[in-house]
C-alpha positions in Angstrom: 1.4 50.0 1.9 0.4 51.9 -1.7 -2.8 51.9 -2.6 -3.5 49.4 -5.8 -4.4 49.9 -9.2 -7.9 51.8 -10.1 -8.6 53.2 -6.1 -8.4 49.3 -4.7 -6.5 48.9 -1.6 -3.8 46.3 -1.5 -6.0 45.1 1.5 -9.3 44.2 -0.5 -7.0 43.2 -3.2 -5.4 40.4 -1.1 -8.9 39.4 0.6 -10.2 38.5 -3.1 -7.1 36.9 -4.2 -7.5 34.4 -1.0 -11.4 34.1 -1.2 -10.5 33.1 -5.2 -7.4 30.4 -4.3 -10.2 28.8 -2.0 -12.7 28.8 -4.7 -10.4 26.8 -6.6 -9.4 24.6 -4.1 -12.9 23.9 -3.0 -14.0 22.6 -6.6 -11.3 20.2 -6.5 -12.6 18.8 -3.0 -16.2 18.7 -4.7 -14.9 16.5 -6.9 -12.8 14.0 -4.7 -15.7 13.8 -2.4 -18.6 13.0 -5.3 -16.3 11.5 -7.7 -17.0 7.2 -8.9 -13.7 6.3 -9.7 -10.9 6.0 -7.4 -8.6 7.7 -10.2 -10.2 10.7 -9.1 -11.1 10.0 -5.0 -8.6 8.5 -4.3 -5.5 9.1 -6.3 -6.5 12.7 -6.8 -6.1 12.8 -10.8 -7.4 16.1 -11.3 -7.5 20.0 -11.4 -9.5 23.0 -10.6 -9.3 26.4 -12.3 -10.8 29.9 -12.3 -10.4 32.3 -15.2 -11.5 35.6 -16.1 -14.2 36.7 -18.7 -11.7 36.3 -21.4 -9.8 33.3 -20.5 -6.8 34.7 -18.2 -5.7 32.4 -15.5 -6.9 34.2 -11.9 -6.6 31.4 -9.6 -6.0 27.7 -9.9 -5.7 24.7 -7.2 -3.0 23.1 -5.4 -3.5 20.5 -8.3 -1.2 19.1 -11.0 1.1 21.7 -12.7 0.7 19.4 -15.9 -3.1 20.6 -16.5 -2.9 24.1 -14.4 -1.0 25.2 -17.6 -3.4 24.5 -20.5 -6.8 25.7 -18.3 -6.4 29.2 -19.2 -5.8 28.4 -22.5 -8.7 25.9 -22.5 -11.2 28.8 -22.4 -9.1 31.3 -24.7 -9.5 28.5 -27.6 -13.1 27.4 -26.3 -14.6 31.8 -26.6 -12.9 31.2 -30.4 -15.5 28.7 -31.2 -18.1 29.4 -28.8 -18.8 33.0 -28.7 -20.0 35.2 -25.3 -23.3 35.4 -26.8 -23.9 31.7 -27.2 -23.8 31.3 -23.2 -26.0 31.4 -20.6 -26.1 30.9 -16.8 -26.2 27.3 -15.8 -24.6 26.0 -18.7 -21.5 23.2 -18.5 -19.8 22.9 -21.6 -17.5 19.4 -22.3 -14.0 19.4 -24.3 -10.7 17.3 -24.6 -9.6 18.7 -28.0 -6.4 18.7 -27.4 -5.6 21.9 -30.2 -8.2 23.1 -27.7 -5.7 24.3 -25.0 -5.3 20.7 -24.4 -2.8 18.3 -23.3 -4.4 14.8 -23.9 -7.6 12.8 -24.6 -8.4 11.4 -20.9 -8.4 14.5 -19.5 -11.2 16.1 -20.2 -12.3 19.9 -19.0 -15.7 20.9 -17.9 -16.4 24.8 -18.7 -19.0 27.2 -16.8 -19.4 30.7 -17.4 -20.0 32.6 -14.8 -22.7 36.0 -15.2 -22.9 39.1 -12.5 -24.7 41.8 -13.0 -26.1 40.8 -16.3 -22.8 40.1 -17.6 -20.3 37.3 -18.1 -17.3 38.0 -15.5 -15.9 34.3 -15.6 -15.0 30.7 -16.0 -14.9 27.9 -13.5 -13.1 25.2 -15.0 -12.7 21.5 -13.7 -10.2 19.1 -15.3 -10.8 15.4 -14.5 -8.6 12.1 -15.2 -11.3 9.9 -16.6 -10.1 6.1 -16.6 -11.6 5.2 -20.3 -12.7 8.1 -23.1 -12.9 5.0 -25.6 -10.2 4.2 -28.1 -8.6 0.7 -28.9 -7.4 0.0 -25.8 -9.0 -0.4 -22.4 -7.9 2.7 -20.3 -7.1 4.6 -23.6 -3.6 4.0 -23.4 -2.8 3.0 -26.7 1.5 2.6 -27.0 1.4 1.6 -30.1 -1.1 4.3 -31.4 -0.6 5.8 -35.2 -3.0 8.5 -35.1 -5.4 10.2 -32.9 -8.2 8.6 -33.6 -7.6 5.3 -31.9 -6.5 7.0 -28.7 -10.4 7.8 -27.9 -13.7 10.1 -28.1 -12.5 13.5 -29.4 -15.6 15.8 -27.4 -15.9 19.4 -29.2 -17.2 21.8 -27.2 -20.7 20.0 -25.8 -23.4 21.9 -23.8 -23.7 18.7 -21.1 -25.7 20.8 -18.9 -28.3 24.1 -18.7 -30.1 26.0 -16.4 -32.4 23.5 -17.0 -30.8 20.4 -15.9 -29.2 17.5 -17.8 -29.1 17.3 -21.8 -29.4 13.1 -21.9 -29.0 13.0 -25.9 -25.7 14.3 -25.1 -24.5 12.7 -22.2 -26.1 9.3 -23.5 -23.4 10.2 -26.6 -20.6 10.7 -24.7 -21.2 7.3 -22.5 -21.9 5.2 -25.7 -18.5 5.4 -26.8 -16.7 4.8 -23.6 -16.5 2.0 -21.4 -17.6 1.8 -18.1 -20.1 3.9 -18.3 -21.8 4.1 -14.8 -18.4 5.2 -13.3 -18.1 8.1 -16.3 -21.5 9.4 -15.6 -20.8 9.8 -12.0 -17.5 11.5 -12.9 -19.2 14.2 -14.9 -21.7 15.0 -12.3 -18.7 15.4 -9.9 -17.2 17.7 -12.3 -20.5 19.4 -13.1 -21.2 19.6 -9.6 -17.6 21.6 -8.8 -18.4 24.6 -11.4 -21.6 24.9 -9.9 -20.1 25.1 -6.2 -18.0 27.4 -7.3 -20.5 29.8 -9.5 -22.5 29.8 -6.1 -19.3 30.9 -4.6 -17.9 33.6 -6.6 -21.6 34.9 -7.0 -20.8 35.5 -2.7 -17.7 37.2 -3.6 -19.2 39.4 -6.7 -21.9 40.3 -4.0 -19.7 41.6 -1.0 -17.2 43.8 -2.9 -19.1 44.6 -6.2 -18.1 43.6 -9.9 -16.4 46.3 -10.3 -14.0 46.0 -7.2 -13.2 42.5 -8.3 -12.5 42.9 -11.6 -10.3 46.1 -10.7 -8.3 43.3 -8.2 -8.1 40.8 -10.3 -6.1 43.1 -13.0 -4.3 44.3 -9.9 -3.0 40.7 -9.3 -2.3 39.8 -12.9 0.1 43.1 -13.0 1.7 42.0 -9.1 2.9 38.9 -10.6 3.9 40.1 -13.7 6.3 42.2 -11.4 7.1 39.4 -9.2 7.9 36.9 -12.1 9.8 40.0 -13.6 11.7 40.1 -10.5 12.2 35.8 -10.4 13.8 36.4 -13.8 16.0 38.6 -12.9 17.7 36.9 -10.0 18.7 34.2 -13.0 22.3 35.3 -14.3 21.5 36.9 -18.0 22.6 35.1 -20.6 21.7 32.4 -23.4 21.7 28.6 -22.1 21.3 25.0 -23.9 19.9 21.8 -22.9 18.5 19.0 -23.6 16.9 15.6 -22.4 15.9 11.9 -24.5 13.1 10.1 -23.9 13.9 6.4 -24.2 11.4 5.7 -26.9 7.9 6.7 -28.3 6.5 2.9 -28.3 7.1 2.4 -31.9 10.0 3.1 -33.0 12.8 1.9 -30.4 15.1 5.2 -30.8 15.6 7.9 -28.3 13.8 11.2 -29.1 15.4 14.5 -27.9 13.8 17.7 -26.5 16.3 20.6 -27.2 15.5 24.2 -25.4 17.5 27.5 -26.0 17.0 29.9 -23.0 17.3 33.0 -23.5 17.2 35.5 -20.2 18.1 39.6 -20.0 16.6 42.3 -18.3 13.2 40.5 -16.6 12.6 38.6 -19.7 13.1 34.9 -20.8 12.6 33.1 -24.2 12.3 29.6 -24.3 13.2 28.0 -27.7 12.3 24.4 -28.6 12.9 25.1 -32.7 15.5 22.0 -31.9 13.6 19.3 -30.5 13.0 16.0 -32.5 10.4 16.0 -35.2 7.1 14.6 -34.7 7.0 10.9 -33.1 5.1 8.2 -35.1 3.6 7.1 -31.5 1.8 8.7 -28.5 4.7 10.8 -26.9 3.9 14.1 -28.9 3.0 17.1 -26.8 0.7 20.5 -27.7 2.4 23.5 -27.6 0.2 24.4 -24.4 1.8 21.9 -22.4 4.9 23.2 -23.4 3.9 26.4 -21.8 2.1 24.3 -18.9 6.4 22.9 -18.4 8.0 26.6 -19.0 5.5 27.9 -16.2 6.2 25.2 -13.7 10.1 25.6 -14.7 10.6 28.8 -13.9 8.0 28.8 -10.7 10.7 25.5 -8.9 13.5 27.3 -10.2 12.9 31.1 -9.7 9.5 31.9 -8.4 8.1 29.1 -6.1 5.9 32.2 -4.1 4.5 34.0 -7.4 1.0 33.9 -7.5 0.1 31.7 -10.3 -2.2 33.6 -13.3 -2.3 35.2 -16.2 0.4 38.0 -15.1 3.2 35.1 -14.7 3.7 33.9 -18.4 4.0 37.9 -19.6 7.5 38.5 -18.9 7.9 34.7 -20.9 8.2 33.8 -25.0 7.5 30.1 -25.4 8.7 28.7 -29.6 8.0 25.9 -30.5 8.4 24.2 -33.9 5.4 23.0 -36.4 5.9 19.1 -37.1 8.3 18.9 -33.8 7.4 16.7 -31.2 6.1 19.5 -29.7 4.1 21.1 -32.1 2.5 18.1 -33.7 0.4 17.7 -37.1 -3.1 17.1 -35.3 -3.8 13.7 -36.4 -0.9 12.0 -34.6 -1.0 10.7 -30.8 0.1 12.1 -27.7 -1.9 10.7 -25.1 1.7 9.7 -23.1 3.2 13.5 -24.2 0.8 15.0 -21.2 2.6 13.0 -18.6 6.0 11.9 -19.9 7.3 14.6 -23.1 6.0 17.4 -20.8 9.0 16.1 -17.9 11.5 16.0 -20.4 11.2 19.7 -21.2 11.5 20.2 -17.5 14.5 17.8 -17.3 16.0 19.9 -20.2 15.3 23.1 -19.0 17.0 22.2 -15.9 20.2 20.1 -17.5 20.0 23.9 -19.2 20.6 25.5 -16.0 23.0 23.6 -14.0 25.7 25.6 -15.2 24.4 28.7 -13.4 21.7 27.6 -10.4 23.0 24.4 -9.7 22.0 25.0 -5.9 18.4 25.4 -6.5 18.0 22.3 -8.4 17.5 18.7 -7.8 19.3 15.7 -9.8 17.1 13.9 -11.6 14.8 11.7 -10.4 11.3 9.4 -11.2 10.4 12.6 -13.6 7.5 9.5 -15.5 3.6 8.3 -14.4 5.1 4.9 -14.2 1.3 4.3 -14.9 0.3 0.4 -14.7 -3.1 0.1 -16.4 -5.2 -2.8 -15.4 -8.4 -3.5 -17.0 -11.1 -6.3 -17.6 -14.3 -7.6 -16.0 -14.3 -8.0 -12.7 -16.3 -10.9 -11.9 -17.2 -10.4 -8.7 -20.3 -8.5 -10.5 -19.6 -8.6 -14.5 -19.0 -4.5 -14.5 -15.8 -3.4 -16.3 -13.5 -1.9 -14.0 -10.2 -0.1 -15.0 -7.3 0.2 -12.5 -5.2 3.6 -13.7 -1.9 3.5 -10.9 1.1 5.8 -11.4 4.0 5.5 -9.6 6.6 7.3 -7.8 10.2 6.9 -7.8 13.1 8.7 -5.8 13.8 11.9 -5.6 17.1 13.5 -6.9 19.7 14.8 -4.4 20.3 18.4 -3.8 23.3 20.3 -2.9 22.1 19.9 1.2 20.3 17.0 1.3 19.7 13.7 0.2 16.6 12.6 -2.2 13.8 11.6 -0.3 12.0 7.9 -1.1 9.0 7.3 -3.5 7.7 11.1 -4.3 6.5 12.1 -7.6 9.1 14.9 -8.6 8.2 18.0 -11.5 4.8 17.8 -13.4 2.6 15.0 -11.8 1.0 15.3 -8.5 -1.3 12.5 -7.7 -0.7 10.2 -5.0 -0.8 6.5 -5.2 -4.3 4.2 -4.5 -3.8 2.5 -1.1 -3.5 -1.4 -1.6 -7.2 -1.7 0.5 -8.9 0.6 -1.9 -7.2 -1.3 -4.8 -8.1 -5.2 -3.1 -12.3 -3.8 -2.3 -13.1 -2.0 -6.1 -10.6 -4.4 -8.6 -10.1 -8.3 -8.8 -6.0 -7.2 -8.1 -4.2 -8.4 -5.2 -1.5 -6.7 -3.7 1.5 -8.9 -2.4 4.3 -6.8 -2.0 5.1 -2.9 -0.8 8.4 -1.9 -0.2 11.5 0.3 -0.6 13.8 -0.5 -3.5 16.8 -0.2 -1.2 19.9 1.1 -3.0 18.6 2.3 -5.8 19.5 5.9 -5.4 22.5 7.1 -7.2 25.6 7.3 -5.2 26.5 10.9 -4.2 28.0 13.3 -1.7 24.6 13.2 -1.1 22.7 10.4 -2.2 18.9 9.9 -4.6 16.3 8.3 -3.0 14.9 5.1 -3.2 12.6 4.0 -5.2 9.9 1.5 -4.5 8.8 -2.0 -5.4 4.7 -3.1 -5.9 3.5 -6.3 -6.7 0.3 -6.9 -8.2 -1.5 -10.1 -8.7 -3.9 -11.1 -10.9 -7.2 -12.2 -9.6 -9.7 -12.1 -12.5 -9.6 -14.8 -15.0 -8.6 -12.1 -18.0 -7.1 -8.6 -17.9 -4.8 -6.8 -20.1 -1.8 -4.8 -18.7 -0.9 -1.3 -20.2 2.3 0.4 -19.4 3.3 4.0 -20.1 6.7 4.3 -18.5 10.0 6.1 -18.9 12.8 6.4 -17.4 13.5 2.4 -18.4 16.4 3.5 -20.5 17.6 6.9 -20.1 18.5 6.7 -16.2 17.3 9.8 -13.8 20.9 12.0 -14.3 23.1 12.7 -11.6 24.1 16.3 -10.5 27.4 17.6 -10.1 29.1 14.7 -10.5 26.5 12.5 -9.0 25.6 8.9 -10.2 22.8 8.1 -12.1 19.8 6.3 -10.3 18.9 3.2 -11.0 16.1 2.9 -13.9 12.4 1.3 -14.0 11.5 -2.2 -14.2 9.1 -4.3 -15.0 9.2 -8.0 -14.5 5.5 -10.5 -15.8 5.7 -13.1 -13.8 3.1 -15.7 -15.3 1.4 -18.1 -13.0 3.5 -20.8 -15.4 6.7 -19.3 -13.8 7.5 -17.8 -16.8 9.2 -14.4 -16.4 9.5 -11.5 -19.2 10.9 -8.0 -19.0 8.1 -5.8 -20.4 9.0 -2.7 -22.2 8.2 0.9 -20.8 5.3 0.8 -23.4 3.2 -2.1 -24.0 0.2 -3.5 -24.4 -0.1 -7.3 -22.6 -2.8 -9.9 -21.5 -2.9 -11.7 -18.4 -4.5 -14.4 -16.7 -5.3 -15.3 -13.1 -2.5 -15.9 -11.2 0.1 -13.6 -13.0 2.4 -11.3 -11.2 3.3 -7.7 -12.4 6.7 -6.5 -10.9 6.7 -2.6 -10.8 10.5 -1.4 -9.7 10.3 2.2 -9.6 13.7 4.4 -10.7 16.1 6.1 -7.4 16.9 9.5 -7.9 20.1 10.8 -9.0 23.3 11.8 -6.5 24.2 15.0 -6.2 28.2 15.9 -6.5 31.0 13.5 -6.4 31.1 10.4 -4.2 33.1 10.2 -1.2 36.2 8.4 -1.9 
């Protein structure tokens, strides 16, 4: 074994790069454990990060690839408007600009810097789901949304927190203009509370090897997985590659919208080209160039790299373009609050359809790539406190050339898992009736998708209004190879009249005690021709 860059052993080197993954991992565990809402206890809506002085990624959680992307970038845009000089130990800084390194509204990033030896050396970051920033509809879901503005509370950088404890003029501004307040302010200690676990715990680290040492490692491990991504590239066949995927609609206007990638790869290197995707939508499916990047990195990670260490190093060998006034490069005063969770699977989708040509054995057909997100909210009158019920769903997996798709996972960008029925039934005025497979809705195959599920929800409160954010209603998940498509979502409102609707994959509805919401999650796609 060589010894590493600037007189570190690979040794120390790989003792720092584990003591900063568990860093990471511990903040997000902080905030699961301290955390008010479910969203974020239970369902796990949330994502932990670790940067260096100037921004670069150096560790990250097992979290969700759909916010791991944008951290780094989080800080790099935070230092341009908030110099080095400006911080001091103990502060916790507040953003969700989504130009900001961002990727939408609700989740919103708290930022520490972290000093050694007199100096800044880092950033703990921790991203957090919250169920309501504000905005004109309950949850901040807003489908039919025509600008930014009515999606919610739009936090420049805000100094929450110092050395000195809690800055109430700001916090008390933040939890004005949201709703549920009580369940916000214990959401922000959690996240405040994570940064500081883990300034206390890289202070240990700083403290047994030295600034020095760890700085010299972490440039170390930046340039191993440069060379390792390098290496991911170039067991890709070179060449140039097209593809591209629809989502079914943007909530206004009831037309698919296509994301269009050219992929370039040659000698270690890849250029991913959007200049082709669909200008900017009129509703909330646009996306920020960072989570393009955010899609790219998790892209080539499933496909090529799945054991890279992810940070900074990685996105070197990689050229993202995206166009300005594309749906992926927005003008800033349009929506996007559904582009975080549902645009950013498409460019995955497309990157993949892209790629079949050449690595169809490493991929997967398509499958519940959406949040399916349900959003219940309303008073619950059990104590008169508004409550917000944020529930995504999971659909079947796509087939692969050796297997069948397994049942109900959350394939590509999303990793959060489902709020058990007793949790939902003790904190909201919703009754679960019904959990089950969707049986047969898996596209037929030489090896077959996986089912999806079926969820019932009934309505316990006298008022609540229903938000969906789905796709994957129209466009079906694809088959591989000559697989069949899976079987898309639906939703069925059942009113306590008996009165049945169809709801669209983006609506707003209200509903009264004794309604039923029918949530019939997509299969997953087959993979190669069926038998026969």
């Amino acid at each position: 074994m060589t010894a590493a860059a600037d007189g570190v052993t690979p040794f120390t080197v790989e003792v720092i790069r584990n003591a900063l993954t568990a860093i990471a991992e511990e903040m997000s565990l902080v905030v699961m454990r301290s955390a008010r809402s479910p969203l974020l206890r239970e369902a796990g809506d949330l994502s932990s990060a670790l940067t260096d002085d100037s921004g670069d990624l150096i560790a990250q959680g097992r979290d969700i690839p759909a916010h791991l992307g944008v951290m780094g970038s989080t800080v790099q845009e935070f230092l341009k408007r908030v110099p080095p000089e400006r911080l001091s130990p103990g502060d916790v800084w507040f953003l969700n600009l989504p130009e900001m390194g961002g990727n939408h509204l609700p989740d919103v990033k708290a930022v520490r810097p972290i000093f050694a030896d007199g100096a800044l050396q880092a950033f703990a970051v921790s991203l957090a789901h919250w169920a309501d920033i504000g905005g004109a509809r309950p949850g901040s879901y807003v489908p039919d949304a025509r600008d930014a503005w009515q999606e919610g509370l739009r936090i420049a950088p805000l100094r929450v927190f110092t050395a000195d404890g809690t800055d109430r003029e700001k916090l008390e501004m933040i939890l004005a203009n949201v709703r549920g307040a009580r369940e916000r302010e214990g959401d922000i200690l959690a996240q405040m509370a994570s940064t500081r676990w883990a300034d206390g715990r890289l202070a240990e680290v700083f403290d047994r090897f030295g600034t020095a040492t760890v700085r010299a490692a972490i440039r170390d491990l930046h340039d191993q997985s440069e060379a390792e991504m390098r290496a991911a590239l170039r067991s890709l066949p070179p060449g140039v590659y097209e593809g591209e995927d629809w989502l079914d609609n943007d909530g206004v206007d009831d037309e698919r919208i296509a994301v269009r990638v050219r992929i370039e790869i040659a000698d270690g290197e890849a250029v991913f080209d959007f200049s082709a995707t669909d200008d900017a939508a009129r509703g909330p499916l646009n996306a920020t160039p960072f989570t393009a990047a955010a899609s790219v990195f998790y892209a080539i990670k499933a496909i090529a790299g799945p054991d890279v260490q992810p940070n900074a190093g990685c996105i070197r060998p990689v050229r993202i373009i995206t166009r300005p006034g594309s749906l992926l490069q927005p003008p800033l005063d349009r929506p996007l609050v559904g582009g975080n969770h549902e645009t950013s699977q498409r460019i995955v989708d497309a990157i993949f359809r892209a790629l079949e040509p050449v690595v169809a054995e490493r991929l997967s057909a398509g499958g519940s790539t959406t949040s399916g997100l349900l959003l219940f909210s309303g008073r619950d009158p059990r104590n008169g406190q508004w409550t917000t019920l944020y529930e995504a769903h999971g659909g079947g997996e796509g087939a692969r050339h050796d297997r069948p798709g397994g049942p109900v996972a959350r394939p590509h960008m999303s990793n959060v898992m489902n709020t058990p029925a007793e949790v939902i039934e003790a904190n909201y005025p919703v009754l679960i009736e019904r959990q089950a497979l969707r049986r047969g809705s898996g596209g037929a195959g030489a090896h077959r998708g996986g089912d999806g599920q079926v969820r019932i929800y009934r309505v316990l409160a006298p008022e609540m209004s229903l938000t969906t954010m789905v796709e994957r209603c129209i466009v079906p998940p694809y088959g591989l190879q000559g697989g069949d498509d899976g079987a898309t979502f639906r939703i069925t409102l059942e009113r306590a009249s008996g009165e049945h609707q169809v709801l669209p994959g983006k609506t707003h509805v209200q509903l009264y005690q004794g309604d039923r919401v029918i949530m019939e999650t997509s299969g997953g796609g087959g993979y190669g021709p069926p038998a026969g």
